[in-house]
Structure formats: C-alpha cells, structure tokens
N, C-alpha and C positions, 0 to 999 in steps of 0.2 A: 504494500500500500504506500503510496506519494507519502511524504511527509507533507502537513500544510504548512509551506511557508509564510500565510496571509492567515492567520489564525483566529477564528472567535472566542466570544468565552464559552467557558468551560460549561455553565447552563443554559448556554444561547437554545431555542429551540427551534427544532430541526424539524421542520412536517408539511403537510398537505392538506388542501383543504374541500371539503363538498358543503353540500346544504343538502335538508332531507326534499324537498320537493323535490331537485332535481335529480336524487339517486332511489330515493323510495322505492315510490310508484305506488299505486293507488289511492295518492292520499285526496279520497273523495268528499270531504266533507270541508273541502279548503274554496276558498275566491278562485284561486289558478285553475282549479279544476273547473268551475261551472265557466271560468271566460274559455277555457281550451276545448269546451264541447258545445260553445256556441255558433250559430250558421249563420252567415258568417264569420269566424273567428277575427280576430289581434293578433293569438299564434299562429305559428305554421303546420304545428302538427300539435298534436294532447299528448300529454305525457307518458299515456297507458301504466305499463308495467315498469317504467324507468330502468333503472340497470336491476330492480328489487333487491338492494342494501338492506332492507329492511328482513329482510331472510339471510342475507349473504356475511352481515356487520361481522361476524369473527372471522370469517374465510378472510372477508377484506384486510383484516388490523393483522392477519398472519401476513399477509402479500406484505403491506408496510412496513411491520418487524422486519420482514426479510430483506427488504429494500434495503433498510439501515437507518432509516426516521424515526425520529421517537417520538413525535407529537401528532394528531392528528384534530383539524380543527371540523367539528361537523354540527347539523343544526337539529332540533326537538321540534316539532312541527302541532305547534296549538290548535290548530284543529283537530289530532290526534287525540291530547289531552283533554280539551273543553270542547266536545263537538257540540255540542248545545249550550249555551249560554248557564254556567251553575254546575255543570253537569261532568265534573271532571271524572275522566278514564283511568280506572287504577291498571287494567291490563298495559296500556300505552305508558303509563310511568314505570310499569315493572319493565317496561321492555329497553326505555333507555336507560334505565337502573344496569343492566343488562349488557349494554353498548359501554357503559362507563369501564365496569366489572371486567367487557372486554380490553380495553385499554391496560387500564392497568394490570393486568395480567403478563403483558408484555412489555410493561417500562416503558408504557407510550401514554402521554401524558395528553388527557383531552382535555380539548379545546371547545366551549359548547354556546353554539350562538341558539339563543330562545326566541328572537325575530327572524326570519329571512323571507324576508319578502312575501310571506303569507300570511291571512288573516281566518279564520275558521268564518265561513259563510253566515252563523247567523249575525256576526260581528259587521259584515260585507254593507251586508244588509242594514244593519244599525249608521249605517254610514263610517265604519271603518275609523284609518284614523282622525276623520274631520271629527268626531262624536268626540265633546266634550267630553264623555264617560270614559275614551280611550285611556288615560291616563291611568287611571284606577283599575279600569281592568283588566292593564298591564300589570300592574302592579301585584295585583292578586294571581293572576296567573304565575309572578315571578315567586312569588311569597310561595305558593302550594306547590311548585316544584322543586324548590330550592329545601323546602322540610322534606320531601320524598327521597331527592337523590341523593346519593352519602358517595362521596370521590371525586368531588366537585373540584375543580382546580383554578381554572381560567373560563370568564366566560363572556362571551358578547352580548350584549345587550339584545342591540338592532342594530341589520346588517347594512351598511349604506343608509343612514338616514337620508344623504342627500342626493341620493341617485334618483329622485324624480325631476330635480332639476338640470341634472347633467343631461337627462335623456331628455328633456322636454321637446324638443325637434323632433325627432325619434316621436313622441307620442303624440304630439300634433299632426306630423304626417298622417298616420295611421287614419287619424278621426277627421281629416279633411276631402271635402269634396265628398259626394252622393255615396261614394264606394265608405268613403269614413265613416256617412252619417249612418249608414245601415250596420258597422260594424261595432257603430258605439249604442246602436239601437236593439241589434240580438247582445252585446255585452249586457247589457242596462236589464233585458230580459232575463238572462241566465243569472247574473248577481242578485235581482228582486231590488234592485237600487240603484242611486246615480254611478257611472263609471269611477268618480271618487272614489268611493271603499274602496278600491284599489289602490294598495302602496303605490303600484308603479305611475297614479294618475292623480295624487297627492298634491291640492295645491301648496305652493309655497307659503301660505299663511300658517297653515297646519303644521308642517313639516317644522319652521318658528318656532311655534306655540307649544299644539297637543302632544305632537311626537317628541320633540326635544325633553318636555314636561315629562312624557313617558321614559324615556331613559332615564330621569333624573328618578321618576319612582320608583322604577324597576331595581333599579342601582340599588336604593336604600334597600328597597324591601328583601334584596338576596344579602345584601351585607349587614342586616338585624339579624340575618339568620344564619349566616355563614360570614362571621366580619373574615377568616382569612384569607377569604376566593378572592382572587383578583378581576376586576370587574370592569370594564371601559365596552365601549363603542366602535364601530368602522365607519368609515368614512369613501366615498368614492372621491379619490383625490388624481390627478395625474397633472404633471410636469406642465403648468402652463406658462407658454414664452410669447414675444412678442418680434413684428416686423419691427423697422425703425416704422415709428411715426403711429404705429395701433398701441402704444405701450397701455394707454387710457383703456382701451376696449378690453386687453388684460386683467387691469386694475378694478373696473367693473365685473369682469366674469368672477375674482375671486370674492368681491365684497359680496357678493348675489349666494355663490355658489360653495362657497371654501370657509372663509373667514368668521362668520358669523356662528356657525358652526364647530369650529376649533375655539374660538374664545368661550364658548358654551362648556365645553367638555374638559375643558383644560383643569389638570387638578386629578383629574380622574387616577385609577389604577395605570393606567395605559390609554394609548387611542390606535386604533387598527388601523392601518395606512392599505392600502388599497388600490394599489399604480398599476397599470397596463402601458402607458402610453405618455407621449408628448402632445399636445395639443398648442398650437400656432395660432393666435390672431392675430390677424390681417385687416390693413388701413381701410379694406372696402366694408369693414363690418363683419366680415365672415370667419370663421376658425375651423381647425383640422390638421391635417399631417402632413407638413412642411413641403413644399416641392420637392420631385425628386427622389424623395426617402422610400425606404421598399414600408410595402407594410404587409397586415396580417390579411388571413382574410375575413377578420371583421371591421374590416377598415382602418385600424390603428397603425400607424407610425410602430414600426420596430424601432426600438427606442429601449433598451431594458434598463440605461443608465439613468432613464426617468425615475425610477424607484429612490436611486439615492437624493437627485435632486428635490423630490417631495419631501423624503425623511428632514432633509436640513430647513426644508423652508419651517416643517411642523415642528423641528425643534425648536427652531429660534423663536416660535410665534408663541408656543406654549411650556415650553418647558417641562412637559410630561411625555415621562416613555412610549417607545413605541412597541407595537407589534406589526408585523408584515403581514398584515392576514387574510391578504389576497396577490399573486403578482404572475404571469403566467403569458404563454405563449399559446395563440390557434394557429393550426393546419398542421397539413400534413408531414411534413419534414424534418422529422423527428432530431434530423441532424441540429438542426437550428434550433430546435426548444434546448437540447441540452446546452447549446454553446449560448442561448440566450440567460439560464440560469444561470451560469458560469459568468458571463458579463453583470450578468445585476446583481450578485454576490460581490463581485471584485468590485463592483464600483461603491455600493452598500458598505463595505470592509474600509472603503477610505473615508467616507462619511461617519461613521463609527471611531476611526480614527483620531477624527478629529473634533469629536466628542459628543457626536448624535448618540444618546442613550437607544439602541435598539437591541430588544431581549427577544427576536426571534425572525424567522422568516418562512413562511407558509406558501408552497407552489398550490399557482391553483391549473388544474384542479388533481384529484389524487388519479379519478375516472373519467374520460368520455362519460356528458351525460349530458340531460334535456337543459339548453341552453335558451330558457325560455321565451322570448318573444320569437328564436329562433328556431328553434325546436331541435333536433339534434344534428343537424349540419356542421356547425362548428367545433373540432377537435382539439382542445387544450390537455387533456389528460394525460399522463404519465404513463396510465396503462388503459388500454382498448379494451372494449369489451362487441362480443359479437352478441346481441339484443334477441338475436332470433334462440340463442343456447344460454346465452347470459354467460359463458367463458369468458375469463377473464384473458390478457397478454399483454408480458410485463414491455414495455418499449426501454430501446438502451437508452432513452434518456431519464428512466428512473434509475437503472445504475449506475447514471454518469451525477448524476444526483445524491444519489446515497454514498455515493463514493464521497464525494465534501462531507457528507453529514457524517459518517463513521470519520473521516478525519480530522473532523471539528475545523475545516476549513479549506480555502484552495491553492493548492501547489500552485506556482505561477511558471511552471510548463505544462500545466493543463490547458489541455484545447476546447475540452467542452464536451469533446465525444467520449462515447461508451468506453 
C-alpha cells in the first residue's frame, strides 16, 4: 500500500453517501411517490423498487467495509415512520434501529440525515413545509426517533435546505407553458395540494422562516435527548465565481442563495458542505459552466477543486466545522470519477492545511440510484447495480477510493486510477 504523503487526520471520516428514497424503493406513502405516479409527471420515470436497500442495508455496509470506508452517511424516511399524521411505525424504527446495529458492526460509523427531500403525504397535503405546524412537527418526529434509536452518532438534520432555490430555473421550466400547466395540474392532483408541499417547490419565504425554524427545532429536540450526537445541516453550496464586470450578479446569487443560510446555522455541530461544481456568472445576467470547460453529464463544470474553494469561503464566513456530505462525479467513465476524487481530496488537503476545520469527506453516491427529477439516467455511484437482479458491481473507482481511505490519505504519485 502507497504511503500517504498528503495525510489527514487520524478520525477524519472516510464514506459515502445515499438517501432512502432514492435506494429504498417503495417508499409509498411519501410526496415523491404520488408526484412520480402522476400523468403527466415532473419525473422521468417512478422510483418503483429502487436498488431495495431496504432489504439489501447489511449486504451493502459488507460491500463498504470491504471497500475500506468506514462511514456511511444514509437517510430515515418519515413517511416510513409517521405515515399518518400521530401514527408513528414501530416496525420502521426497528428496522433502522437495525441499519444503525449494521454499521456499527463493522466500525462504520453512521451518518443519518432524518430530512431528504421527502415529506410523508398527509404532511404534503397539510401544505408541507409552508405549514406553520412544520416546525413542530419536525420537531416531534426528531424527538420520537432520537429516544428509539440507541448508536446514534452524526446526524443531518435536513438535507439541502436550500436547494429549492439553487434549482428554481430547473422548477420553473418544468411548470411553464400549457405542457407545465398540466404537469403542475396532475402534481397538484396526486399530492391532494398546492405543488408547494413539495421541498423541491419551497418558496423562499418558507425555506427563511418554517424550514430554517425547523432545523433549529429538530436540533434541540435530538440534543435534549442525545446532547452527545453531533448534529448540523447540508447545504447545496458550489464554487461560485464571476466574469470581470458580473462580480454584482455573484454577490446577489450568494446573498439570495448561500449566505443567509450559513449565518443561520453557524455555531452548529458542523454544516455539511455539499459541492459538485463551479458555477460562473456572466455580465449578461446568466450563470453556469464556464466556457470551454468539459462537464458532466448533468451539466456541471468538472471542477472537483470547487469542493475546497467552498470549504474556505464556509470557513471564513462561519467559523464552524465542516463535513463533506455530499461531493461526486456523473457518467460513465469511471476513469474520471476516481481521478476526480483524487483531485478534490488533494485540493480539500490544502485547504485543510491551511486551517479549514474539515472532519470528513463523503463520495456521493455509495450506488447508482433514482436520481430524482431524473430518474435513473445519471451515474455517480461507486458501484453499479443491475435493477433488473439488483446485483451489485464494485467499479475501480471505489478501490481507487478506498485505497486513500485505508491510507488515511493520498500519495502524490497517485493518479486517481484503480
């Protein structure tokens, strides 16, 4: 094995990350599910059986051990737990009770986000996070799993609080013009409510107010019950730069998008950083991935050095730890995810350096899975799974991965490959 000459510390954490909607499957009694079986849909396909993690969680955490990761960050899906409003599932707590038991079993230390992106439908319905009530019924959801689960370690709040605004383009396209209006019209059907009860359609008042409010309740109510779990938030953050002369139109997307949001959370246990990409605005108004630059194929700027330049801006702004609890490459080329991990490591390792507190880095994702508005087109995962057998297959760029994490860091004759 290389020695790491670029070395982290010794409890830095080492893992990969999913959410349960998109590795489950089934989870029917969620918002995602009634908008992915509406006619017209928002998605491209319904999630059906997903990769069924939810049957597979220990096979998985064996694949990971053997990788050579020792963290794995994954989510608890509330509508599992409270499918009916009051009505909490004791089966569904026993099972991530279960998932945790698996973890630690194997000296893989979980990671457990209690938001991702879904809302249990009669909640949807309630108007989701606009509903005043949200706050609180955050809160009690966090309260009645946090006394169920016992191996609690690190946990997320809610995932991307402010990815309704990073996407708003994105979800405005969708709902514009007659093709929009009928797909915000069978949404609106399927949910029993405004498209709002959708995170992903969250105005920015909300996202302010109810949701931020809700983290801050959620917070307290797992740390009355568990003050030693380390508890913080993610954030959808990515490297954003400017032309000469747009520097303004920059300074705007962060104050809207970035900032108000860090000054919020600051103080926390942690804040989850959350980088894919570089993002560019331009004198004419518009933003995106620089001229020229190759990218993915979900249209991002291959950029992996983005990662460190977010860490440094979030350090300086807040002065609270971070975690990496999102950062990853799509398509097919497996050559280039690992040699991408290996750049945003290496560049991460100098920002660290020079005195960015960061206690961990999380590839996303661990599997191929439902990539939602996309449905499962896009490939970030470390290992493949073929959907029609649910086989798993490991790609060398989880060995070229686990090779830094057993090293606790990366030689600087590594090329990236297997």
């Amino acid at each position: 094995m290389p020695v790491a000459t670029r070395s982290f510390p010794v409890d830095f954490l080492w893992g990969s990350a999913t959410a349960g909607h998109q590795v489950e499957g089934n989870n029917r009694n969620s918002d995602c599910w009634a908008l992915e079986h509406a006619r017209p849909s928002l998605f491209a396909e319904p999630s059906g059986d997903a990769i069924d993690q939810w049957n597979r969680f220990d096979d998985d955490m064996a694949i990971l051990a053997a990788i050579g990761l020792k963290a794995y960050r994954f989510g608890i899906e509330w509508a599992r737990i409270e499918p009916e409003e009051g009505v909490f599932a004791r089966p569904a707590l026993h099972h991530y009770q279960r998932c945790i038991d698996a973890c630690h079993r194997r000296g893989i230390t979980p990671v457990v986000t209690f938001h991702h992106f879904t809302v249990p439908l009669w909640l949807a319905r309630a108007g989701g996070m606009t509903s005043d009530r949200f706050p609180a019924l955050f809160a009690r959801y966090c309260d009645r799993v946090t006394r169920h689960l016992r191996g609690l370690v690190v946990v997320c709040t809610i995932n991307e609080l402010n990815v309704p605004l990073v996407i708003r383009h994105v979800a405005q396209g969708l709902l514009a013009g007659e093709a929009g209006a009928e797909r915000q019209r069978a949404a609106e059907a399927a949910l029993g409510g405004p498209i709002t009860g959708n995170f992903l359609f969250t105005p920015s008042e909300a996202l302010l107010g109810n949701v931020l409010g809700a983290h801050a309740a959620g917070r307290d109510a797992i740390k009355s019950v568990r003050p030693e779990v380390q508890v913080g938030i993610t954030l959808a953050l990515q490297d954003e730069q400017a032309e000469p002369g747009a520097e303004h139109i920059r300074d705007a997307r962060l104050a809207t998008m970035v900032d108000p949001f860090l000054d919020r959370v600051a103080g926390d246990d942690f804040i989850g950083v959350q980088t894919y990409t570089r993002i560019t605005s331009r004198a004419d108004g518009t933003h995106g991935p620089r001229a020229g630059e190759p990218v993915t194929v979900m249209g991002y700027e291959d950029r992996p050095d983005a990662l460190a330049a977010v860490c440094r801006y979030v350090w300086q702004r807040t002065n609270t730890p971070i975690i990496v609890t999102e950062s990853g490459y799509a398509g097919t080329d497996d050559a280039r995810r690992a040699a991408f991990v290996t750049e945003a490591l290496g560049a991460l390792h100098g920002a660290m350096a020079d005195g960015v507190d960061v206690r961990g880095y999380f590839y996303w994702s661990l599997l191929d899975n439902f990539e939602w508005l996309s449905g499962y087109g896009p490939k970030f995962g470390l290992i493949s799974v073929d959907r029609a057998t649910q086989t798993r297959q490991i790609k060398p760029s989880a060995l070229a991965y686990g090779a830094i994490a057993r090293a606790g860091g990366i030689d600087t004759g590594s090329t990236g490959s297997a």
